[in-house]
C-alpha positions, -999 to 999 in steps of 0.1 A, spaced: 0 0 0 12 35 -5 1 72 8 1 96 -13 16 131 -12 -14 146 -21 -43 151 7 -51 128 39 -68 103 21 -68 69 25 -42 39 17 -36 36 -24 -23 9 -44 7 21 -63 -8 26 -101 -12 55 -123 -28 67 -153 -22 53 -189 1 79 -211 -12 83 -249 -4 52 -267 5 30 -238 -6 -3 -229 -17 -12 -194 14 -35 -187 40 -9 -200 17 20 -174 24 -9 -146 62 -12 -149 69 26 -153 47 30 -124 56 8 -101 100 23 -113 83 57 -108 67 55 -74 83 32 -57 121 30 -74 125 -9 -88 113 -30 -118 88 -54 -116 72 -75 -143 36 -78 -137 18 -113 -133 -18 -120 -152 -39 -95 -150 -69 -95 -121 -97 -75 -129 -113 -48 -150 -131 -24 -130 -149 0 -147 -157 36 -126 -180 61 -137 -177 85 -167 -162 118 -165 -180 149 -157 -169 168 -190 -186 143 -211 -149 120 -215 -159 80 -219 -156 61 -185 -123 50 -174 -110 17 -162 -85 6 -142 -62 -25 -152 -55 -46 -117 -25 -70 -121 -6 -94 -98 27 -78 -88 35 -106 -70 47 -109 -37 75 -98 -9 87 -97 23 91 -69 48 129 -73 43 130 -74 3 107 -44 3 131 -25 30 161 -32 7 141 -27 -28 117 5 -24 127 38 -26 98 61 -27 93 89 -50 85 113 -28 73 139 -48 41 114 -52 44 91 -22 50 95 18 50 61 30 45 25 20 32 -6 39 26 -41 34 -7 -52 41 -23 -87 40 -58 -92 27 -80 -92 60 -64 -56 63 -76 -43 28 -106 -30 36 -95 -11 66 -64 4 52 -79 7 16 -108 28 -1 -134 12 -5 -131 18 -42 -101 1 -44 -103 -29 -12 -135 -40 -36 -115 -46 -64 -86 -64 -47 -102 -86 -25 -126 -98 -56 -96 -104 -79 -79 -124 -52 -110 -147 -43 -125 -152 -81 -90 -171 -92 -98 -159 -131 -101 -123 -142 -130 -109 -135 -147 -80 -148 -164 -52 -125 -184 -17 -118 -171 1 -92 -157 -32 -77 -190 -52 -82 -207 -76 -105 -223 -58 -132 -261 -60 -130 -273 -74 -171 -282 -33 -180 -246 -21 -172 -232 -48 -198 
């Protein structure tokens, strides 16, 4: 999990928005190098979860959820160094603590991707009803 440097709210995953032209996995990697200061090579990816469309009129966005995989409080000690001109801390956190550390927004999302075991495909971190599809 990662705070970040903007406002009190809550715990984050580490992520970041899609740059014109870029692919999901390539947004992961330089993400993950940008915040956090190492390379990782994403697993499968978890979930889609679709979140509501923009005020301005812009189509809905989506956010790409993929297995980074996982470490210990040592490897993560020697291997992140925060940006901190985005970030001001990091923690590990195990499941049962997602949804007290976590928005809901995102604890939705990651606890579903964890416990479905394929990808799944959500609205705001739920089971689209048959008029969203």
């Amino acid at each position: 999990m990662v705070r970040p440097s903007y406002g009190d709210g809550p715990w984050e995953i580490p992520g970041g928005t899609l740059d014109t032209g870029e692919q999901p996995l390539r947004t992961v990697r330089r993400e993950v190098r940008e915040e956090l200061g190492f390379d990782l090579r994403p697993g499968r990816l978890l979930a889609v979860d679709r979140v509501q469309e923009q005020d301005d009129g812009r189509p809905s966005l989506a956010n790409y959820l993929f297995d980074g995989g996982s470490i210990t409080e040592r490897e993560a000690r020697t291997r992140i160094r925060l940006n901190h001109n985005e970030l001001t801390a990091w923690q590990l956190a195990i499941p049962e603590q997602w949804e007290a550390v976590l928005a809901p927004h995102m604890a939705r999302p990651c606890s579903r991707a964890l416990t479905e075991g394929t990808t799944v495909y959500l609205h705001h971190g739920f089971e689209p009803t048959r008029h969203q599809t």
